[in-house]
C-alpha positions in Angstrom: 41.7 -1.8 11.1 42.9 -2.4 14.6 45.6 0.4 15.7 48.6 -1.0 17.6 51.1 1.2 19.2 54.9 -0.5 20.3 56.7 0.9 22.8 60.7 -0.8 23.0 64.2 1.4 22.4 65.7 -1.7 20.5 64.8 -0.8 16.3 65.1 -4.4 15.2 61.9 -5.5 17.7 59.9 -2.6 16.2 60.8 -3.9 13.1 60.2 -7.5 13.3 56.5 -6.5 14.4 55.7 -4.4 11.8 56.2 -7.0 9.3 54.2 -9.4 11.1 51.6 -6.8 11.3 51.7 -6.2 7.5 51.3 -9.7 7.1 47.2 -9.2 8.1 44.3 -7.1 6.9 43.3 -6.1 9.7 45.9 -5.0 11.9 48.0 -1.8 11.7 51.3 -0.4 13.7 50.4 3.2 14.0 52.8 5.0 16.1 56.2 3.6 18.1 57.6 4.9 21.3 61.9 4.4 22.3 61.2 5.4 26.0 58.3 5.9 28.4 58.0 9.4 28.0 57.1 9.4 24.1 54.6 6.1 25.3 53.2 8.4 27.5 52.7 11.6 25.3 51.0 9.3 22.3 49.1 7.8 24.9 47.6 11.1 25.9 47.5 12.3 22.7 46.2 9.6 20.5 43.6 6.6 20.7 45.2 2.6 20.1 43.2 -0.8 20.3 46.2 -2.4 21.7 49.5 -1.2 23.4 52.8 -4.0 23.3 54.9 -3.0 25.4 58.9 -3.8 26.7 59.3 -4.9 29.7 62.4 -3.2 30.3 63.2 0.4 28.6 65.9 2.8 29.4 64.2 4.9 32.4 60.8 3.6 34.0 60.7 -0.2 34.4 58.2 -1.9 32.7 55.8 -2.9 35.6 55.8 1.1 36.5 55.1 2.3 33.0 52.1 -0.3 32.6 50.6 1.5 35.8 51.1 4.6 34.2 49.8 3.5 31.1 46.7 2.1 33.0 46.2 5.4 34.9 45.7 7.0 31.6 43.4 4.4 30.1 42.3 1.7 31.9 40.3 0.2 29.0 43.3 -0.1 26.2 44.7 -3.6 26.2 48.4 -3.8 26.9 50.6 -7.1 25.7 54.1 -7.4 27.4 57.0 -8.0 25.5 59.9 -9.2 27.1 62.9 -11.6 27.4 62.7 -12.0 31.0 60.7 -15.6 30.9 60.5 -15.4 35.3 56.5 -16.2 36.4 57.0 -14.2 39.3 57.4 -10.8 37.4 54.7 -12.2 34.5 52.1 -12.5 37.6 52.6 -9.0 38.6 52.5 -7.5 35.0 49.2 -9.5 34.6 47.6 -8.2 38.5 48.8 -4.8 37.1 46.6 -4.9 33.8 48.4 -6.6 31.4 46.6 -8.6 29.3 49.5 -11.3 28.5 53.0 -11.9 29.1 54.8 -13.0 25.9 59.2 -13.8 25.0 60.5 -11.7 22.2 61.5 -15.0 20.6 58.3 -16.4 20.4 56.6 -17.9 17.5 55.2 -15.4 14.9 52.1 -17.7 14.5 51.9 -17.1 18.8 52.4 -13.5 18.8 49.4 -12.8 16.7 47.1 -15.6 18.3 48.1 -13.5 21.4 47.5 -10.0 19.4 44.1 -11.1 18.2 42.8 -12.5 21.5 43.8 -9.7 23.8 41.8 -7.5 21.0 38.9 -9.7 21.8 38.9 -8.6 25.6 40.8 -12.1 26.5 44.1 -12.8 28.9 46.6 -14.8 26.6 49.3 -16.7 27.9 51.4 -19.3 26.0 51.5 -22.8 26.4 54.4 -23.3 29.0 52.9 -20.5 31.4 49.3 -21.4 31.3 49.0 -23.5 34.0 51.2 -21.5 37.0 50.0 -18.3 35.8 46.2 -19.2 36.1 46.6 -21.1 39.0 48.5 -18.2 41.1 45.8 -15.9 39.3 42.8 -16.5 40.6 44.4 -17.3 44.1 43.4 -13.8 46.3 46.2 -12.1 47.3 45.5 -12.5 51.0 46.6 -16.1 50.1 50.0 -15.8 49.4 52.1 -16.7 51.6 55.8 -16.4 50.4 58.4 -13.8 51.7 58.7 -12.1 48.3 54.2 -11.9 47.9 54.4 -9.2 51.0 56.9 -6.6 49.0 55.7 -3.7 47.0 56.0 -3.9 43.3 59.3 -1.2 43.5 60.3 -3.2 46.0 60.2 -6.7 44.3 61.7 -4.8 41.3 64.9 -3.7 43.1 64.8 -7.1 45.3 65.1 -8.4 41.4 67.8 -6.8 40.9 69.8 -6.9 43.9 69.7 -10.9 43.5 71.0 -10.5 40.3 73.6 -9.0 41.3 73.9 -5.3 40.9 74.9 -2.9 42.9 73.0 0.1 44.8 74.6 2.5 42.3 73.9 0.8 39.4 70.2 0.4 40.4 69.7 3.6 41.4 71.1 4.7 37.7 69.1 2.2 36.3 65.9 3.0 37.8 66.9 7.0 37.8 66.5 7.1 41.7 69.0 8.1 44.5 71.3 5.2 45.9 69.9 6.6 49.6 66.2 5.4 48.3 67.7 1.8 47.4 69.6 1.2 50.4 66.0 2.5 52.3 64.4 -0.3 50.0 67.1 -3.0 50.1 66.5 -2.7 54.1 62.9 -3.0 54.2 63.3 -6.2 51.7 65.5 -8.0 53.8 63.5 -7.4 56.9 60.3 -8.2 55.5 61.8 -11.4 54.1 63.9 -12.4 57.1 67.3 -12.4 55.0 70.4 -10.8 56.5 72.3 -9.9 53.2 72.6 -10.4 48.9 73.9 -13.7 49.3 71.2 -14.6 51.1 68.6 -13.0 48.8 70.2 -14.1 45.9 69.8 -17.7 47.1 66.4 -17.3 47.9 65.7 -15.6 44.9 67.3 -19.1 42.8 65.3 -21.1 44.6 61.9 -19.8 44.2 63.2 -19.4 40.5 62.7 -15.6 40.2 66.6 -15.5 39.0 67.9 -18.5 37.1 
């Protein structure tokens, strides 16, 4: 029996999975996490075959929890789970260690093709994103080119957000960090992209399709 561990806060995704999960024989939901903090202390404390993990919980964003997560043990498998369907943010989850990049709403069928090959060692992504994300995959990073491929990975996160619209308080709050450090980021985004202001990164942000 395969051991899964979920980490998400919302009770009805947990939910769903375990009844796909108790739909096999050979796969078993052993343990669920509602924040990083509990992902991190089962983590520690406990060995999984496979970690599926929300992209965005309450505290640590996703991206910074699967580096955690990875810093811990390299070796476990992690599937992210997510409604956010941008490539951009799916191709920095995947560089980071995740072993796929999957919508909540996705097929059950899907999710355990995706389950079963990540279990066999395997990078799964589904139809509609095979293409870009292998293609921009095994492109070396020294090859990209665009504005947004030269920020950090907190940077790009709060970039992200900025574009879509919030505020410098509410990211700091969001990402539990003071409003100082995002204006410090914010300024270091626009330079290294050229921009001049939100509006600005908003619209390049639409364009490139990392905000719809």
């Amino acid at each position: 029996m395969r051991r899964i561990i979920i980490a998400d806060d919302h009770a009805v995704v947990r939910t769903g999975l375990q009844l796909i999960l108790n739909e096999t024989d050979d796969l078993s939901l052993c343990a669920e996490a509602t924040n990083g903090e509990e992902l991190i202390k089962l983590i520690i404390n406990d060995k999984f075959d496979l970690l599926i993990l929300d992209a965005s919980m309450p505290g640590k964003d996703g991206l910074d929890l699967l580096i955690d997560v990875k810093k811990i043990n390299p070796e476990l498998p992690v599937i992210i789970f997510t409604m956010n369907n941008d490539s951009h943010y799916a191709v920095r989850m995947i560089r980071a260690g995740a072993s796929a990049y999957i919508n909540k709403e996705t097929d059950t069928d899907l999710i355990l093709n995706a389950i079963r090959k990540v279990l066999q060692g395997k990078h799964y992504f589904l139809p509609e994103q095979s293409d870009l994300l292998e293609d921009i995959l095994n492109l070396p990073q020294s090859l990209y080119q665009l504005p947004h491929e030269q920020l950090s990975d907190r940077e790009f996160q709060i970039m992200f957000l900025l574009s879509s619209g919030l505020k410098n308080g509410e990211i700091a709050a969001k990402l539990k960090i003071s409003k100082n450090t995002v204006a410090n980021h914010r300024t270091s985004i626009l330079k290294k992209m050229n921009l001049e202001n939100n509006a600005e990164l908003t619209r390049y942000a639409i364009q490139h399709g990392i905000i719809n």
